[in-house]
ChimeraX commands (.cxc) that place a marker at each C-alpha (Angstrom):
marker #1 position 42.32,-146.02,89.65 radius 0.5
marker #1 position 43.02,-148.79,92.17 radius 0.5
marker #1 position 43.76,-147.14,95.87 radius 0.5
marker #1 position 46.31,-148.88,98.20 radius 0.5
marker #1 position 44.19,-150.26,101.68 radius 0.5
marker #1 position 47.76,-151.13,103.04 radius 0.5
marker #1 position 51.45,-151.70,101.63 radius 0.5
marker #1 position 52.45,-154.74,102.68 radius 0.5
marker #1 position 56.29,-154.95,104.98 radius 0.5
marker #1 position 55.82,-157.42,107.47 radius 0.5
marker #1 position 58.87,-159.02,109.41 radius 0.5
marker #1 position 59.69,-162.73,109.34 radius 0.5
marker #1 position 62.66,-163.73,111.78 radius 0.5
marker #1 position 64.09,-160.33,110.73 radius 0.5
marker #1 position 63.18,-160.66,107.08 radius 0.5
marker #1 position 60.79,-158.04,105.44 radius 0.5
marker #1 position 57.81,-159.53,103.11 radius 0.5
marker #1 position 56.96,-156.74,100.90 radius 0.5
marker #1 position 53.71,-156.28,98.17 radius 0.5
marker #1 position 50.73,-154.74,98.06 radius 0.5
marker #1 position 47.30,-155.22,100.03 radius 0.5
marker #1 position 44.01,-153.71,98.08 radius 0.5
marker #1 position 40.63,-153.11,99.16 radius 0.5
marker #1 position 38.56,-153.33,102.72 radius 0.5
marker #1 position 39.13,-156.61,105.30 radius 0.5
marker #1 position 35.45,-156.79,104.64 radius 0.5
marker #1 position 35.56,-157.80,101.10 radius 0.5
marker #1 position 35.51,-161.15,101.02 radius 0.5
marker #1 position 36.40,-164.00,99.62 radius 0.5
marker #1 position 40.00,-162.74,98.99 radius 0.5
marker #1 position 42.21,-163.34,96.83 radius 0.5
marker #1 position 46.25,-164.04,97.07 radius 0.5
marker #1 position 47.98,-163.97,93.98 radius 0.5
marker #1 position 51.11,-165.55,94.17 radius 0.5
marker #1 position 53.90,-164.70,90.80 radius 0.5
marker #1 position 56.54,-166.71,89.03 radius 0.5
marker #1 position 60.20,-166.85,89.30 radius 0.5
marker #1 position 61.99,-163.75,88.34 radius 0.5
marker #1 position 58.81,-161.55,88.97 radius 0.5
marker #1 position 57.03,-158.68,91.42 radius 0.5
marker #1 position 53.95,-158.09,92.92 radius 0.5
marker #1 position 53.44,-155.87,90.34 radius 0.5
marker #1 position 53.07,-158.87,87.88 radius 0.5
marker #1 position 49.35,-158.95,88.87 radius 0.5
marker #1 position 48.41,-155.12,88.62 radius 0.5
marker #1 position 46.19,-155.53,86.34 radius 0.5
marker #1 position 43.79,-158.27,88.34 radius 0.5
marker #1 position 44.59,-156.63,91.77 radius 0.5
marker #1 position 42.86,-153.54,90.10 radius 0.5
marker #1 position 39.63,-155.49,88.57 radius 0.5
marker #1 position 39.37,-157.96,91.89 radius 0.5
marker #1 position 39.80,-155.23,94.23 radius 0.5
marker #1 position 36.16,-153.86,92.96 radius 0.5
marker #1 position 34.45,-156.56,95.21 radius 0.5
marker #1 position 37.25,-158.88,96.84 radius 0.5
marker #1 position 40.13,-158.22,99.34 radius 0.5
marker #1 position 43.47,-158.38,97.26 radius 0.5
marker #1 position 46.44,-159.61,98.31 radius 0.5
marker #1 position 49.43,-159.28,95.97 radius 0.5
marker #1 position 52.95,-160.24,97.70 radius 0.5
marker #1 position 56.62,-160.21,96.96 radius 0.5
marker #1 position 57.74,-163.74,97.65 radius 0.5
marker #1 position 61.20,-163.71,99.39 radius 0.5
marker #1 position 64.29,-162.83,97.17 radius 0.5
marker #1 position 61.74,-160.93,95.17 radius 0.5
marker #1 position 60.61,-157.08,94.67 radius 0.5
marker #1 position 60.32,-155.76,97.70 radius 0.5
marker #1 position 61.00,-158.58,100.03 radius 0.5
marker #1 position 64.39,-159.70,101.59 radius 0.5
marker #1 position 66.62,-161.97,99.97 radius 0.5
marker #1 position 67.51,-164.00,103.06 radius 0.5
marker #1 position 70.19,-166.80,103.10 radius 0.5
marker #1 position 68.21,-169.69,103.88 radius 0.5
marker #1 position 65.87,-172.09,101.08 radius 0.5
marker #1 position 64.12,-170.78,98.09 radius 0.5
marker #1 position 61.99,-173.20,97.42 radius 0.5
marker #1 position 57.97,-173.95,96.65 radius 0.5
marker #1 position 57.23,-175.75,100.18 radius 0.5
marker #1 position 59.19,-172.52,101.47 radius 0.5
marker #1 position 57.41,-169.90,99.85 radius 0.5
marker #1 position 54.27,-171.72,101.04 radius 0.5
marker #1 position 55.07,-171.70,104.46 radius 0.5
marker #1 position 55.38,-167.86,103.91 radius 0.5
marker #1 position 52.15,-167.56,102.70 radius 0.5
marker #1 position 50.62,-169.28,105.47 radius 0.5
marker #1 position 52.34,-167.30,108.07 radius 0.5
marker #1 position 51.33,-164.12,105.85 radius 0.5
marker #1 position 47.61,-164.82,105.71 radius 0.5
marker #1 position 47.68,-165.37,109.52 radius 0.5
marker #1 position 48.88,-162.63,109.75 radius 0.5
marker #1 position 46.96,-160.46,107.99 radius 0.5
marker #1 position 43.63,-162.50,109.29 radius 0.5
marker #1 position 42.84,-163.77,105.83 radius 0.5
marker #1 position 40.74,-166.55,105.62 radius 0.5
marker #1 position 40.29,-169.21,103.11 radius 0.5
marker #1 position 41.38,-166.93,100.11 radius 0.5
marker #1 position 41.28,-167.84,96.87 radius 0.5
marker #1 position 44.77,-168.20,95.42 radius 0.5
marker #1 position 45.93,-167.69,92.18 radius 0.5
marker #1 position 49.69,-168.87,91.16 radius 0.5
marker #1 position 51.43,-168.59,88.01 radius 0.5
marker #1 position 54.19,-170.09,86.69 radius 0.5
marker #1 position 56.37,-171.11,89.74 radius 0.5
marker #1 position 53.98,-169.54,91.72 radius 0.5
marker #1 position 51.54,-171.92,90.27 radius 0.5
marker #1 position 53.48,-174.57,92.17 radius 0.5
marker #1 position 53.73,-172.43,95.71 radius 0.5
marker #1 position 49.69,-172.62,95.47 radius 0.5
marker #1 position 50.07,-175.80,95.03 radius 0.5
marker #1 position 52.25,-176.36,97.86 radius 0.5
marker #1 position 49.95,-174.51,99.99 radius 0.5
marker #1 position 47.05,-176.49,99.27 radius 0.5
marker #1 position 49.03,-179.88,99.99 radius 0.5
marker #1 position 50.74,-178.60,103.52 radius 0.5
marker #1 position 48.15,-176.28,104.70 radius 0.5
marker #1 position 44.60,-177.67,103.42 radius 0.5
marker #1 position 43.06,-174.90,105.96 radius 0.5
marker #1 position 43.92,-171.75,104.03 radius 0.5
marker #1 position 43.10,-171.57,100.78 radius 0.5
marker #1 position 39.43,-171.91,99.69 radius 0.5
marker #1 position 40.37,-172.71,95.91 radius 0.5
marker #1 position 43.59,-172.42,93.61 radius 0.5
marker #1 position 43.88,-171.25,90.76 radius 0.5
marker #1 position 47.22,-172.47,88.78 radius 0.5
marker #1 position 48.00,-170.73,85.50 radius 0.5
marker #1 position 51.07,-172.04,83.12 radius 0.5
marker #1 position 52.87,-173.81,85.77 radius 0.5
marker #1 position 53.76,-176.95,84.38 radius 0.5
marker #1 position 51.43,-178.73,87.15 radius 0.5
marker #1 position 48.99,-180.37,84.94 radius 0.5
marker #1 position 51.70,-182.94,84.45 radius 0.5
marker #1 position 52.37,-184.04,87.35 radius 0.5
marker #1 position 50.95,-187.77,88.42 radius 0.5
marker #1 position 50.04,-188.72,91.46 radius 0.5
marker #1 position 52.33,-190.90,93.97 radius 0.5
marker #1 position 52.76,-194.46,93.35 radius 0.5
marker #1 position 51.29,-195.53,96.12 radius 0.5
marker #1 position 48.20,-193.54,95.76 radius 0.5
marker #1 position 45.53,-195.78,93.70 radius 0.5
marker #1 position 45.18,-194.81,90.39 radius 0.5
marker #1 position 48.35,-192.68,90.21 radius 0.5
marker #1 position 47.85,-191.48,86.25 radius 0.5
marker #1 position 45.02,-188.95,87.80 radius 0.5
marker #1 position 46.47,-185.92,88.26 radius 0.5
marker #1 position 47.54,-184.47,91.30 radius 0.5
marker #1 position 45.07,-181.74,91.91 radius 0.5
marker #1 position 42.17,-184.59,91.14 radius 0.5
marker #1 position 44.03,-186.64,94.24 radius 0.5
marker #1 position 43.63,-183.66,96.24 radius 0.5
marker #1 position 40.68,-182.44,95.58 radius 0.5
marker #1 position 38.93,-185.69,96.31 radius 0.5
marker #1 position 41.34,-187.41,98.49 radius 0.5
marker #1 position 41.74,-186.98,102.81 radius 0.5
marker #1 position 45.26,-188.23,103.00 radius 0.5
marker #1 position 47.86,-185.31,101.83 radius 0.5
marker #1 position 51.02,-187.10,103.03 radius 0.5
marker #1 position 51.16,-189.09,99.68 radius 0.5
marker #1 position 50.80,-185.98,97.77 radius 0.5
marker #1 position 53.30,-183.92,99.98 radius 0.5
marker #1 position 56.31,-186.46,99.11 radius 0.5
marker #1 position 55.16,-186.46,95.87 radius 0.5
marker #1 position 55.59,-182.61,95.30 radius 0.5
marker #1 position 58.67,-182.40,97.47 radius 0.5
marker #1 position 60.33,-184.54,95.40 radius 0.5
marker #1 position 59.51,-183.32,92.33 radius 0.5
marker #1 position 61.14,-180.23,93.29 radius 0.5
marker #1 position 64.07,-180.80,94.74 radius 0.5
marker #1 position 66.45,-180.82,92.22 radius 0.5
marker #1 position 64.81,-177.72,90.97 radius 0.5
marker #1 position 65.62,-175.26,93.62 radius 0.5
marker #1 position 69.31,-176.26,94.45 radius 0.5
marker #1 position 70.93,-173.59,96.41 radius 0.5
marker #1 position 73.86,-173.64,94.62 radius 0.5
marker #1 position 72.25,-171.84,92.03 radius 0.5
marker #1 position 70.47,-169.29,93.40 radius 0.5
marker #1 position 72.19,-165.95,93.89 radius 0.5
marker link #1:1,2 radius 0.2
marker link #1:2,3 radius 0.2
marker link #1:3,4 radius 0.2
marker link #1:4,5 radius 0.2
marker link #1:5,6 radius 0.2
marker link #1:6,7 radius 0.2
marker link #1:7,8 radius 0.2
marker link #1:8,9 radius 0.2
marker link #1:9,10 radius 0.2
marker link #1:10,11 radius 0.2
marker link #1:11,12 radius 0.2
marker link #1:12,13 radius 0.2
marker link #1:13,14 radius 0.2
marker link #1:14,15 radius 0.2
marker link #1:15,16 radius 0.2
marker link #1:16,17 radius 0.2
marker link #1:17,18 radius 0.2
marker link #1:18,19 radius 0.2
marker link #1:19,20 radius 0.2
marker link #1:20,21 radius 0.2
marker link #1:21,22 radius 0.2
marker link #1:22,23 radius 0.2
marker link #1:23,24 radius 0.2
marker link #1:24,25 radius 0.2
marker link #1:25,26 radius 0.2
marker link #1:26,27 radius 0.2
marker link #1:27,28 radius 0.2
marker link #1:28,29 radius 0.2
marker link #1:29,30 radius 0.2
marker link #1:30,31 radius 0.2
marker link #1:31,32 radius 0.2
marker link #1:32,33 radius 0.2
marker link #1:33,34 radius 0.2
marker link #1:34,35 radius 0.2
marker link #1:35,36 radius 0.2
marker link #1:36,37 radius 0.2
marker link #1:37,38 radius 0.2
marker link #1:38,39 radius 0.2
marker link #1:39,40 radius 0.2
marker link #1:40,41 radius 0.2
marker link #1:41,42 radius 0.2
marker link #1:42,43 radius 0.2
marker link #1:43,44 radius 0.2
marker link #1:44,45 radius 0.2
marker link #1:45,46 radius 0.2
marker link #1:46,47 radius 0.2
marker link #1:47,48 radius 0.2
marker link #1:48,49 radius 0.2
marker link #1:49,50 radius 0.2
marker link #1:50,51 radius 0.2
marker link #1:51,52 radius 0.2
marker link #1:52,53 radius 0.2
marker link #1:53,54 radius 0.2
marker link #1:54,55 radius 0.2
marker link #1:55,56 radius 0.2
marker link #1:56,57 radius 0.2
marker link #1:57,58 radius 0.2
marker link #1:58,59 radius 0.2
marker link #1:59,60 radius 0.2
marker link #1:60,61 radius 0.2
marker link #1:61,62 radius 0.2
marker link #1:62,63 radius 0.2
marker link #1:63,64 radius 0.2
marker link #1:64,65 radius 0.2
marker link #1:65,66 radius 0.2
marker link #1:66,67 radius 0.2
marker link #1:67,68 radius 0.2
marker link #1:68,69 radius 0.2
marker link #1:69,70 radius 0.2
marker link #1:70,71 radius 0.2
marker link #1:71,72 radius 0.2
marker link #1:72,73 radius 0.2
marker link #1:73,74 radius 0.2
marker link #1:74,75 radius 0.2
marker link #1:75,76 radius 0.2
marker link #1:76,77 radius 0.2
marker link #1:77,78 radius 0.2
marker link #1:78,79 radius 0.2
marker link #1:79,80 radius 0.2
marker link #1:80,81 radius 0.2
marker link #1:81,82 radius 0.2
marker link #1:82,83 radius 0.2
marker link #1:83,84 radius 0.2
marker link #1:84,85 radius 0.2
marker link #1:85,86 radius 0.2
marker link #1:86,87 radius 0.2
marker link #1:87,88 radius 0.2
marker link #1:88,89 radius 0.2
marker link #1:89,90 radius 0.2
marker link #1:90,91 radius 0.2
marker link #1:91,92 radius 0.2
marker link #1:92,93 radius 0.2
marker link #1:93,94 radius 0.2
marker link #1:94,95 radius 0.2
marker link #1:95,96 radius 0.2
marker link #1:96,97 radius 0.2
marker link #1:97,98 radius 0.2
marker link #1:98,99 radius 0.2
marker link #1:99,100 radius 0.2
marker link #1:100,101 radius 0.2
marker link #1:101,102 radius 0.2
marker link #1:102,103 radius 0.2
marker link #1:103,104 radius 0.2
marker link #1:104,105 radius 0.2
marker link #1:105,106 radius 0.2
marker link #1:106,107 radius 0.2
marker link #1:107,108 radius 0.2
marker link #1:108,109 radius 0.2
marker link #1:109,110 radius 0.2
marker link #1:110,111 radius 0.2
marker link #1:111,112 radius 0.2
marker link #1:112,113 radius 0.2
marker link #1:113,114 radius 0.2
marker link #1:114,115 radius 0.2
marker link #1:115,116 radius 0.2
marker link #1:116,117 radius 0.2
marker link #1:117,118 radius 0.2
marker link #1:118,119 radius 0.2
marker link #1:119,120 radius 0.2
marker link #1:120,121 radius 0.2
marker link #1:121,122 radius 0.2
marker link #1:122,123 radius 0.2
marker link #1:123,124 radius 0.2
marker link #1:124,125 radius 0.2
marker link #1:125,126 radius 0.2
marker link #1:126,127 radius 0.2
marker link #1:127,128 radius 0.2
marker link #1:128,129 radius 0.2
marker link #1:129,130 radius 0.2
marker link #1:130,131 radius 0.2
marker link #1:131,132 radius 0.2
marker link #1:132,133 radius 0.2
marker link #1:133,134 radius 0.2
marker link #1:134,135 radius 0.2
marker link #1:135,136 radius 0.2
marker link #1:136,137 radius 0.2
marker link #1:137,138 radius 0.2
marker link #1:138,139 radius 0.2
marker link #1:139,140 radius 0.2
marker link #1:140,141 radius 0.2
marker link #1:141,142 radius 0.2
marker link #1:142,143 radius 0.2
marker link #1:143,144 radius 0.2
marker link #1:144,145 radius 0.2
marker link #1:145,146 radius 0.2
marker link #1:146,147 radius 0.2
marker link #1:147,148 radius 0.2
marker link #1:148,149 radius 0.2
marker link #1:149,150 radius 0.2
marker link #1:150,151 radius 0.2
marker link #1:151,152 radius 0.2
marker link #1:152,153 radius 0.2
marker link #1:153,154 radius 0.2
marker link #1:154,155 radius 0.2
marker link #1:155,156 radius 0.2
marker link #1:156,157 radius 0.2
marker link #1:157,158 radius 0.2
marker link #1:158,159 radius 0.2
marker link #1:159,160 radius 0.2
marker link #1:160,161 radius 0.2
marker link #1:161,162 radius 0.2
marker link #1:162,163 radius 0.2
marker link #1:163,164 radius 0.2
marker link #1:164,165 radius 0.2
marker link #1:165,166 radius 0.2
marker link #1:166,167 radius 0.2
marker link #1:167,168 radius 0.2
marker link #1:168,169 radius 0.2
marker link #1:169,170 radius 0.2
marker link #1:170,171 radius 0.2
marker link #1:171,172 radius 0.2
marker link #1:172,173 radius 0.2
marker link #1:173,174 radius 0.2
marker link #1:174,175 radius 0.2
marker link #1:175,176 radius 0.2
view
């Protein structure tokens, strides 16, 4: 039976964050798992309860999800990124492992590219990511984007490349 450490409701500009925080600060590495479009927290119950055994679990609402505010401003990848950031300063976690799936897949990717200081390791699962090819201007562009960052120093390549791949994806006009 998995045991709540915290509940997660943190404020950002007047904005609640809500999900779920599981086991001691002092299990580490952690772990951040991030869900897809349409989803909850409670999308990764079943792993918060087997990680939580021996890792700090982190399992939050992005915004406009669950138990999070739906805020007027953008919904996308890069922004849901720059929550996560702000969350695991918040919460003093350090170089977590993060696991994304589906669009959330894409957030941890995000993360990765625009803050190369948090996360220790993603994890992406069915998020359409394998795909993706590097920028043009990047040498060898038909490697794949996670090989580029994994072995490559210069992110700002990488970042266009991801921000433009989404953009037409998250246009506000369709998003309730």
């Amino acid at each position: 039976m998995m045991t709540h450490d915290e509940i997660v409701n943190i404020c950002v500009d007047d904005q609640h964050i809500g999900g779920t925080l599981v086991a001691p600060r002092t299990l580490v590495p952690g772990v951040l798992f991030v869900h897809g479009w349409a989803c909850t927290h409670e999308f990764f119950a079943p792993q918060v309860e087997q990680f939580s055994l021996d890792h700090r679990t982190i399992a939050v609402d992005l915004r406009g999800h669950g138990q999070s505010d739906a805020p007027h401003q953008e919904y996308t990848p890069r922004a849901f990124a720059d929550d996560l950031a702000w969350l695991c300063g918040q919460l003093g976690v350090e170089r977590p492992i993060v696991v994304g799936h589906s669009m959330g897949a894409v957030v941890a990717l995000q993360l990765a590219a625009w803050y190369q200081a948090v996360p220790s390791a993603i994890i992406l699962i069915d998020g359409g990511t394998r795909t993706l090819l590097g920028p043009a201007e990047v040498p060898d562009s038909e490697m794949g984007l996670t090989d580029i960052m994994r072995h490559g120093t210069d992110m700002e390549p990488v970042r266009r490349s991801l921000d433009a791949a989404q953009a037409s994806s998250f246009d506000a006009q369709y998003l309730a």
